[in-house]
N, C-alpha and C positions, 0 to 999 in steps of 0.2 A: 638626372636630366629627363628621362624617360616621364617622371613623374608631375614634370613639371607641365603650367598650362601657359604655352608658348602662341602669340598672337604677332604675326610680324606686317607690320603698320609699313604701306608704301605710299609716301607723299612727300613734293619737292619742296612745301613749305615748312621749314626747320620747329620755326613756332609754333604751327600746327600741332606740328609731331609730336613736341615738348609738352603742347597741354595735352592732347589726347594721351601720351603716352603715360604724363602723371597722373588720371585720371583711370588709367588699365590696371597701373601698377599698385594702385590703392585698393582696388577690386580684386585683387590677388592674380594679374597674370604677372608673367612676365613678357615682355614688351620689346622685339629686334627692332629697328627703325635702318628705312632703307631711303633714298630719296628722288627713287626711279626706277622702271623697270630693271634694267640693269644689271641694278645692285639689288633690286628684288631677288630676281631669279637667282644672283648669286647667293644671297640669304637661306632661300628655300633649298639649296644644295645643299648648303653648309649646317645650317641649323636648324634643318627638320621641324616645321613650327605646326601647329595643330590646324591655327586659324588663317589666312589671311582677310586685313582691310586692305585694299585700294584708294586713293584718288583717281578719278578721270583725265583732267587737264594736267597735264606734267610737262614734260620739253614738247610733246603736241597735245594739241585739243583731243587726241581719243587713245593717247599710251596707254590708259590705264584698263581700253580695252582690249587692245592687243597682247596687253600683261594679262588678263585674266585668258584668253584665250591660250597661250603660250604655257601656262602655267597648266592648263587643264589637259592639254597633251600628257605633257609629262605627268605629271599630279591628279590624276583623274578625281580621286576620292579626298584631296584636298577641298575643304569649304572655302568659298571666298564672299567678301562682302564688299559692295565699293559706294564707298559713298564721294559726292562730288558737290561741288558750289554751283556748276556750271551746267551739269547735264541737261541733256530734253530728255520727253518720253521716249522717244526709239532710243537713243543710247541706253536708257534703263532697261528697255526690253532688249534690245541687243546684249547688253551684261547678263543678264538672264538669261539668255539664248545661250551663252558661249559658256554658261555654269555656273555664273554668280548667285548664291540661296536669297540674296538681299540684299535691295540698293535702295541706300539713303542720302536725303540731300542734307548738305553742310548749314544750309538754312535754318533746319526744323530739327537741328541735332540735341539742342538744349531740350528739347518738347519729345523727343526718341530717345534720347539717352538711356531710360531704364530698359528700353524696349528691343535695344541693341545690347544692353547688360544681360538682359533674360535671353537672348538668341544667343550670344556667347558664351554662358553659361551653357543651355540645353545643348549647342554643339559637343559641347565638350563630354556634357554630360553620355550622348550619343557613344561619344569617340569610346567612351571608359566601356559603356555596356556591349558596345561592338568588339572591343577587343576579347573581352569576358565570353563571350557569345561565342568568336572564333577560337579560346583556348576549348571551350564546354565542348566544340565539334572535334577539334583535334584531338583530344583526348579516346572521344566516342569511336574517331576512324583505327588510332590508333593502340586502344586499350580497352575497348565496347563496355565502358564503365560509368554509362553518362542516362540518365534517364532522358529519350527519344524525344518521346511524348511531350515531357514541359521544355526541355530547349524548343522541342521545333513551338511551342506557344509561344515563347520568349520571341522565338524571330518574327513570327506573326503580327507579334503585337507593336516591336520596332517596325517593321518594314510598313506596317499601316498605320504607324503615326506622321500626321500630315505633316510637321513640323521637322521632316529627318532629311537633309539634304540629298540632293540625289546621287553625287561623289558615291556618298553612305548607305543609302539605299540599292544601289548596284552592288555594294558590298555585301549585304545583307540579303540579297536576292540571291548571290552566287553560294550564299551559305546554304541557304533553303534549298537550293539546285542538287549542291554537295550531299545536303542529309538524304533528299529524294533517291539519288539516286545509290547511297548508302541501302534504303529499304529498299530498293527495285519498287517504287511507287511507278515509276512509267509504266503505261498501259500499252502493250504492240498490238493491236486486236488483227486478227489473222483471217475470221472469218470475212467468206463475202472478196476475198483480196486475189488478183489473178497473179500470182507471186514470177509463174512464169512467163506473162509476156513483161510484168515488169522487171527480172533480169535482162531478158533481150534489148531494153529499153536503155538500162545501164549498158551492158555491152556497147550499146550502136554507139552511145554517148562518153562510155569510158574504155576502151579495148584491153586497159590493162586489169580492168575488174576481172580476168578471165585465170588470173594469178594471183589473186585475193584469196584469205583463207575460207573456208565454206559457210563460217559464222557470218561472216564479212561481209557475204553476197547476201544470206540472207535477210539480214539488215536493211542490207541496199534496197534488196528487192519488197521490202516490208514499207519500208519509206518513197521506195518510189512510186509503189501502187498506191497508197498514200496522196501524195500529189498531184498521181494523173488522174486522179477519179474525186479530189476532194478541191470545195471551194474554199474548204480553209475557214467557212463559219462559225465553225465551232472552235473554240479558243484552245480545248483540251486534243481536238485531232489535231492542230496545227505544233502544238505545243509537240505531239506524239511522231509526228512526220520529222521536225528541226532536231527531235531528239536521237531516232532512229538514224537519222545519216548522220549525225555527231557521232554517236557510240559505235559507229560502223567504221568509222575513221580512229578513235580510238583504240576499237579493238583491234586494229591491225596494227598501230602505232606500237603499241605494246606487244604485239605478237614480234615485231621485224626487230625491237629496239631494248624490250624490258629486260632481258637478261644484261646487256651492254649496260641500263641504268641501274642494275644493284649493285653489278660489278664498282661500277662510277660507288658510287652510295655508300661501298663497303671503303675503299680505296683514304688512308687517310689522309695521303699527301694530295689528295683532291678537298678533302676537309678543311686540311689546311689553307687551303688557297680559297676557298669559300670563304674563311674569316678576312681575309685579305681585300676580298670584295666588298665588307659589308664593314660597316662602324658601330661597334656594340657599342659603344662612350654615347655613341650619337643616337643609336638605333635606326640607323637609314645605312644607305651605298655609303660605301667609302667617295669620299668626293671627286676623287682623281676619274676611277672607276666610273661615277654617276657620269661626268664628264665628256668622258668617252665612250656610255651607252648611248647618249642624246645626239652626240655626231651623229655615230655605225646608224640611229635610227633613223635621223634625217637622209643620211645619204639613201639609208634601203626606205623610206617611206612604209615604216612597219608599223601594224598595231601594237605592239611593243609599247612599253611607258617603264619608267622607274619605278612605282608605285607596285607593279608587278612584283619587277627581278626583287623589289625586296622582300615580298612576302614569302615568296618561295626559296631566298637564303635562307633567311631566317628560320622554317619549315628544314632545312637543311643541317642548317647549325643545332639548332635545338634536337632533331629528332638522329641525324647520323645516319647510321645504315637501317634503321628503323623507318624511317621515312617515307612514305607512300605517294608518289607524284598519284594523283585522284583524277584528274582534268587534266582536259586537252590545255588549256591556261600553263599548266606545272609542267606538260612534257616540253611545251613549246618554248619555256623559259629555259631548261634544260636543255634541248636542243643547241639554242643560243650558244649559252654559254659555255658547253661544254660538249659540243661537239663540230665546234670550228677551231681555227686558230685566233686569237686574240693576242696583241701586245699595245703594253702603255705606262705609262709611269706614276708610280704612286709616290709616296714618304720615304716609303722604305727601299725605293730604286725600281727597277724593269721587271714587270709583269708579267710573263709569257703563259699561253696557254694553247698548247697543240694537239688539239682534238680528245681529249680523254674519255670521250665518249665513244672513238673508234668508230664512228661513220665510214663507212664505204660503199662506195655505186655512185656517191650524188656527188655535183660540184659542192664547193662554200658557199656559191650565189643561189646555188637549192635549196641547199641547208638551210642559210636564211630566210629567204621564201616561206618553207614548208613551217619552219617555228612560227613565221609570223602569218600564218595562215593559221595556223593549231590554232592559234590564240583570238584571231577576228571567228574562227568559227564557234566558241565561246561564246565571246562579245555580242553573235547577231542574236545566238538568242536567250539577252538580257534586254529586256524591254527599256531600261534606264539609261545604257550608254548608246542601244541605236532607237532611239526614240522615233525618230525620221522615218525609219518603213513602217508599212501595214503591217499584218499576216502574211500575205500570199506574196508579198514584195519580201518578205525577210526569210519564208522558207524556201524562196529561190536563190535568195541570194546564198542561203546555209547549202541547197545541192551545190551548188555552184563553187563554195568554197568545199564541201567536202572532197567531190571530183577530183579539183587542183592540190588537193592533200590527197591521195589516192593516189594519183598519178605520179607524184614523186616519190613517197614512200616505198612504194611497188617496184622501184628501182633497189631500195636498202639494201645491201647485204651486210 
């Protein structure tokens, strides 16, 4: 199944579906058919599909944008495409705003058809060399047996073809991120930098920095002189400031928690219960599981998505106690899932899961917090999923979340 090129078609008109979808399936996909949001969303749980199409007009005049929106939470690096009978320009730009790579009208579809054959194809084609791309780095993190040099042209050359949607593109961004900081490519430049009043500067602003480990601060203090003195015009200092309080929160994350995450890692009745999460048959969450990640998220309003927790099972599954959580994205997923409690029902009956990661100091309602802060502190600086800031708007928002991960952390014991 894994191999297959899964396209799942949401539209309430039956006939529609029935041509379009003989028309997929002749082109070699394979074709889910859903006939509403609904049962979309239930599809995408269930059958893990590579592509989506939409309609617009379904039981209301804009489902199909609210589907694409809904879908993009959870599914971030899913592509969607929607094409409609009915839509105006702002619905089209609006589709595109909420993540759709491509919207076509039902009108001009006999006149696009090959043009939507060749985008479905090139996604796909994307999906295969993205995967290929991420085994080439895992390998490199976890076996330094990968020539550096041509992967990282490889991601170069994907990440700068215009045609690569941006779901895919954020993927491919966070690989480059991965290898850079694999080579220690970040530049900290020190000169010129008044390190001391920018500790003071932390302190005023974070009082538990003063129990930080000494790396920690000086990070801090690298990234905050950094900010107080820079307008942020230069793409590579701004880039150097969002990095410097990211790795400053990392490196404590991992000072307060790493031993507790090999522990975890080595443990195989934790192993065990990672397969239980995830669906090899399907290659996604197990559905019960996905289910009840997309509740816990809505109720806690996390950067959290599915699309995540599965890459880092899977990271899990495959690699065992080998396994190197790299990014703040990996500990914060871990955090989650394994160092709170969790219960819920799968196939095989009652799920439980009671802290195995051995968190103490913080409530559950921190816990989750600080995972889903790990992980928006990632997010801000990927240029593709918060498109929305500047520079000088997104390295405040990264102090800003680093702080609030600092401050609970600092609690850990």
């Amino acid at each position: 199944m894994k191999n297959e090129r899964r396209i799942l078609l949401v539209d309430d008109n039956p006939q529609y579906r029935s041509a379009v979808t003989r028309n997929l399936t002749l082109a070699g996909y394979r074709v889910i058919e859903a006939g509403d949001s609904v049962e979309g969303m239930e599809k995408v749980q269930k059958d893990n599909p590579q592509i989506v199409i939409t309609d617009l007009d379904m039981r209301t005049h804009d489902e199909g944008l609210q589907f694409i929106r809904d879908v993009k939470r959870q599914y971030p690096h899913l592509p969607i495409i929607m094409i409609s009978a009915v839509g105006t320009f702002d619905e089209g730009a609006l589709a595109r705003q909420y993540g759709a790579m491509f919207v076509l009208s039902k009108s001009r579809i006999e006149e696009e058809i090959n043009t939507l054959y060749q985008r479905l194809d090139s996604i796909y084609e994307h999906f295969q060399r993205l995967r290929y791309l991420q085994d080439q780095l895992e390998d490199l993190l976890q076996k330094d047996n990968v020539n550096v040099d041509q992967l990282r042209r490889e991601l170069d050359t994907l990440l700068n073809d215009q045609h690569l949607d941006t779901g895919l593109k954020s993927q491919v961004y966070e690989l480059v991120d991965r290898l850079e900081r694999h080579q220690n490519k970040f530049i900290r430049p020190l000169e010129g930098l008044d390190l001391e009043s920018a500790l003071q500067s932390v302190l005023t602003n974070l009082p538990e920095a003063k129990d930080l480990d000494p790396e920690t601060q000086t990070m801090l203090s690298v990234a905050e002189s950094m900010q107080l003195s820079s307008s942020h015009a230069n793409l590579s200092i701004a880039r150097n400031v969002s990095f410097s309080y990211s790795f400053a929160v990392e490196n404590e994350v991992k000072l307060r928690i790493g031993r507790k995450v090999n522990r975890l890692l080595s443990n195989e009745k934790v192993l065990e219960l990672a397969n239980d999460l995830y669906d090899s048959a399907l290659g996604n969450l197990d559905i019960f599981f996905n289910q009840y990640l997309i509740r816990t998220i809505q109720q806690s309003d996390l950067e959290l998505n599915s699309d995540i927790t599965r890459q880092v099972l899977e990271r899990i599954i495959k690699h065992g106690s080998k396994y190197k959580p790299d990014g703040l994205k990996a500990l914060g997923v871990i955090l989650f899932c394994w160092g709170q409690n969790h219960a819920f029902t799968n196939r095989k009956g009652k799920v439980q899961i009671t802290n195995p990661l051995g968190i103490k100091g913080i409530s559950e309602a921190m816990t989750t917090e600080l995972a889903g802060k790990l992980i928006l502190l990632q997010h801000l600086r990927n240029p593709f999923i918060h498109p929305e800031f500047n520079e000088r708007e997104k390295t405040e928002s990264v102090r800003k979340t680093a702080f609030l991960c600092l401050a609970i952390v600092s609690k850990v014991v």
